[in-house]
N, C-alpha and C positions, 0 to 999 in steps of 0.2 A: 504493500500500500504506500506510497506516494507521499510523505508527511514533510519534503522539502519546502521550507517557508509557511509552514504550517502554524498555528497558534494553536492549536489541538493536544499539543506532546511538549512537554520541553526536552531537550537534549543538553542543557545546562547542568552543573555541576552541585548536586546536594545530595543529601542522607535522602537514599531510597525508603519512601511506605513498603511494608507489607502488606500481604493481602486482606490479614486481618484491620489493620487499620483503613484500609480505603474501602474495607466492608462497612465497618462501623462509621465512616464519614458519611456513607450512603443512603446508610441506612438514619442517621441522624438531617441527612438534608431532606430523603421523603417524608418523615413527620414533621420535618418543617415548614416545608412546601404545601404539605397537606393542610396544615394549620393555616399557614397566613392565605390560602385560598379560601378554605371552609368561612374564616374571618370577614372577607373580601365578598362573598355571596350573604353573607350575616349582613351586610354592612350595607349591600345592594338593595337586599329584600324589607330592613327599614326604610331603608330612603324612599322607596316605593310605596309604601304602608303610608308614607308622612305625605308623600305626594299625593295620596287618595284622601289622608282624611285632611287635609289644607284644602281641596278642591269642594268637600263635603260641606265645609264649615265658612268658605266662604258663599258657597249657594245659598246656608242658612243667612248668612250676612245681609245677601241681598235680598232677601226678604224682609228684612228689618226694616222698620222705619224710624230714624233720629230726627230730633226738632233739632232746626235752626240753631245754631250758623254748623250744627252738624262737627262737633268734634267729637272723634270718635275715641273711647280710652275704654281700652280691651288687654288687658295682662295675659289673659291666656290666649289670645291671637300674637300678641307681639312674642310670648313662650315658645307656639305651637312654629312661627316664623322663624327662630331662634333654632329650636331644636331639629329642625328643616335644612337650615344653614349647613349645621354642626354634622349633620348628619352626609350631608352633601359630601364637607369637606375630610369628612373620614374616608368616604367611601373611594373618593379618588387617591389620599395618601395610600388605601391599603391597595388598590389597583397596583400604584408605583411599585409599592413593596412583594407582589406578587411577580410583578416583573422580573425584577430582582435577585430575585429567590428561586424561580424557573430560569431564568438563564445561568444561574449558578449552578444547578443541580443541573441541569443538561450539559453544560461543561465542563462538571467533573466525570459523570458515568460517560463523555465521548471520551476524554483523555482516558478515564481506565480500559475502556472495551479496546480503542486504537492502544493504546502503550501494552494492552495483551496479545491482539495482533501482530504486531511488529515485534516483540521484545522488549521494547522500553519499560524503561519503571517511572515512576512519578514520585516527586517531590512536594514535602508539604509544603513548601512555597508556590507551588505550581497549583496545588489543589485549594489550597486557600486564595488563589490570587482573585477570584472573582466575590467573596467575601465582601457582604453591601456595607458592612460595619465596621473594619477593622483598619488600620494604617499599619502601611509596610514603612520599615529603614531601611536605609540607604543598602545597606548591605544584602536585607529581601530579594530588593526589588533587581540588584546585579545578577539576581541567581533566575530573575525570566526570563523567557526569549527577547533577544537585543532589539531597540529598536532599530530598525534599519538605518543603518549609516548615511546613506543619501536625505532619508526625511528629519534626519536632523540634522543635516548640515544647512536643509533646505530651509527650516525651520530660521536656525542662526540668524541665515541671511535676513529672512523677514523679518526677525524683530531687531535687526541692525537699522533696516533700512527705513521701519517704523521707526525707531529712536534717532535716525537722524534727519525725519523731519520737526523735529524740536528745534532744528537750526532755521532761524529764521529768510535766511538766503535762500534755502530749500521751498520752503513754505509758500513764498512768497511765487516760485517758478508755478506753483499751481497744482503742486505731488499728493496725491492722497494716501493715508496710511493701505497697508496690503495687507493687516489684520496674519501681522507676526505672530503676537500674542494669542490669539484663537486657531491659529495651525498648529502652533506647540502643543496648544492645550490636548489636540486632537488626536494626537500622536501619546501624549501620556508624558507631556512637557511641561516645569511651569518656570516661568523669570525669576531670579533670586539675585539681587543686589550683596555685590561683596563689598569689602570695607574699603575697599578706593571708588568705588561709586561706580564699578562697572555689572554690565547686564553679563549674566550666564546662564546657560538653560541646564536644568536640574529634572530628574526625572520625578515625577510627584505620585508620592505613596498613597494618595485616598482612594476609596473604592473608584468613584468615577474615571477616573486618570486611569486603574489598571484594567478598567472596561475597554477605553478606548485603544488602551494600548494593545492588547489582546485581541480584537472584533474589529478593530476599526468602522468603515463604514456600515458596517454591518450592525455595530453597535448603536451609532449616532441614529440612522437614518430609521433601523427598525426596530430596534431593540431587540435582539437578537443576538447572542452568542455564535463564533464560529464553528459552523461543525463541520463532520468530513460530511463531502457530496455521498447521497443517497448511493447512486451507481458506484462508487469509488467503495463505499462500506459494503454493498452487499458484494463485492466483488472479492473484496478481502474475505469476507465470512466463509462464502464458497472455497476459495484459494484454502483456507486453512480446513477445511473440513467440518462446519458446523453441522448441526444439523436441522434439516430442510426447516423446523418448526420454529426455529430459533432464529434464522433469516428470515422467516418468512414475518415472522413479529416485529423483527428491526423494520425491516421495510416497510410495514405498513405503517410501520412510529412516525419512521423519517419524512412517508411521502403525506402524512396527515398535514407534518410541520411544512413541509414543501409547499402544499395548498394552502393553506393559510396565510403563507410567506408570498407566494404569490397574489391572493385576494389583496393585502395589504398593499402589497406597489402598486397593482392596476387600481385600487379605493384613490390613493395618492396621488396616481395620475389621471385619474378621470377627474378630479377634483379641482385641479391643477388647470386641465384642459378647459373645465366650465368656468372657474375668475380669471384666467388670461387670454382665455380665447373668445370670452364670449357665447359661450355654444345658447344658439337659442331654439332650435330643433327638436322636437321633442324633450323636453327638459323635463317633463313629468318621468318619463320613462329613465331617463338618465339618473335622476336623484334617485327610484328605484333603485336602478342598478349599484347604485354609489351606496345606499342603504344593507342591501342585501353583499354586498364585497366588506362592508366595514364588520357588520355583524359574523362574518365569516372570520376575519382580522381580529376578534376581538376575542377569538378561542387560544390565539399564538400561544400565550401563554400556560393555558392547562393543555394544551397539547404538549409544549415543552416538558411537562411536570410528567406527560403521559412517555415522552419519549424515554425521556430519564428513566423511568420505571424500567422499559422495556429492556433496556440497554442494563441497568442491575439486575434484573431479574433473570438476565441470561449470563452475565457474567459469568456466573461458574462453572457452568459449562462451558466457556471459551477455554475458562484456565487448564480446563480437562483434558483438553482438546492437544495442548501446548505439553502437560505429562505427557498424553499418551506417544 
């Protein structure tokens, strides 16, 4: 299997996991996964509840009739308004957090199933690197796959050349900054001022940062961890000998996430097409369609959670595979 420039494996240098510890990782990321999903459907199905009985209670409103000049002082409408809010803004944080937590658990069980395939081992720096909670040191963070040499030197130059329109000469010619600082970031970069006053790019230990470093576009644009291509996995499975029931489950994980992954770009780009281009054609049918691709997009995540599963739950049978 093909794992050159891959984000999937490290081939970096650290204290190899066993297998009982990358059991026990896995088995501690599906009940967490589990949880902040079951959470996140909790959190839905209020929000929902408040939106029906807000709609209930302002029917009864408008039935009511207030005298002149009509000010209206309602504690438990401004409550009921209140915990509507509140509920809102749970139900999206825990979306975030479900995020998260499925692209984490999907990027460790791909690194274990691939580092079983091929031989490799994995590193708890590598298993922990997608952790939405924890800060890596300096020393961690040397032991992930490198960022590519070219995007940070490419980096450099941009926020060189954003800091040297602070010179007013420059400024003046009409340069607009090229958004240095937001390529770094992207890359899994951040600016750190040394004590003579100059700019160096430092590589930054918070989850975000080793999302992007890791996924890249992949990460920014869809949230999405990178895995190995569908074809590319089940091609290995067969190459090693699995057996038929155990590929045939990977694959049907992989290509759920695949559709999904898909619905999500075409949702993006029909979206896209309708504020910049105008489209005024049919637009009843359009939004349909742009309704029914988001609500498909909008599984990405418990698919992930579903993929993960798959890809552990077969595991030990890969390792068996590698004995025999």
């Amino acid at each position: 299997m093909r794992i050159e420039g891959s984000a999937v494996l490290t081939a970096t240098p650290g204290e190899a996991m066993s297998n009982e510890a990358i059991d026990h990782v896995l088995h501690a990321l599906t009940g967490a996964a589990d949880r902040i999903a079951a959470d996140y459907a909790a959190a839905v199905r209020l929000r929902q509840e408040l939106y029906e009985s807000d709609g209930r209670s302002a029917r009864l409103r408008a039935a009511e009739t207030w005298p002149p000049p009509g000010l209206r002082i309602d504690p438990l409408e401004s409550l009921g308004a209140r915990q509507t809010l509140l509920a809102e803004e749970t139900a999206e944080k825990l979306e975030d957090a479900v995020a998260v937590f499925a692209a984490w658990y999907a990027d460790v069980a791909a690194c274990a199933v691939v580092a079983q395939l091929v031989g490799a081992r994995l590193t708890p720096v590598r298993v922990a690197a997608a952790d939405p909670y924890t800060h890596m040191n300096e020393h961690q963070l040397s032991l992930l796959p490198a960022i590519p040499e070219a995007d940070r030197e490419l980096a450099e130059l941009a926020v060189w050349m954003d800091e040297s329109l602070t010179d007013v000469r420059l400024g003046d010619r009409g340069l607009a900054p090229v958004g240095g600082r937001d390529f770094a970031a992207e890359i899994g970069l951040t600016v750190r001022r040394t004590l003579d006053g100059r700019s160096v790019l430092v590589q930054d230990g918070w989850a975000e940062a080793r999302r992007r470093r890791l996924w890249g576009r992949m990460w920014l644009d869809h949230q999405m961890p990178l895995l190995p291509p569908t074809g590319e996995l089940v091609r290995a499975l067969n190459e090693a000998g699995a057996e038929p029931g155990t590929v045939e489950a990977i694959r049907e994980a992989s290509r759920a996430v695949d559709a999904a992954l898909g619905a999500k770009i075409r949702a993006h780009d029909l979206n896209t097409r309708m504020e910049e281009e105008g489209l005024t054609d049919n637009i009843p049918a359009l939004d349909a369609e742009a309704v029914l691709l988001w609500r498909q997009a909008d599984e990405l995540p418990h698919l992930l959670i579903a993929y993960a599963r798959a890809l552990t739950d077969h595991l030990p049978r890969l390792r068996l595979l590698r004995r025999g």
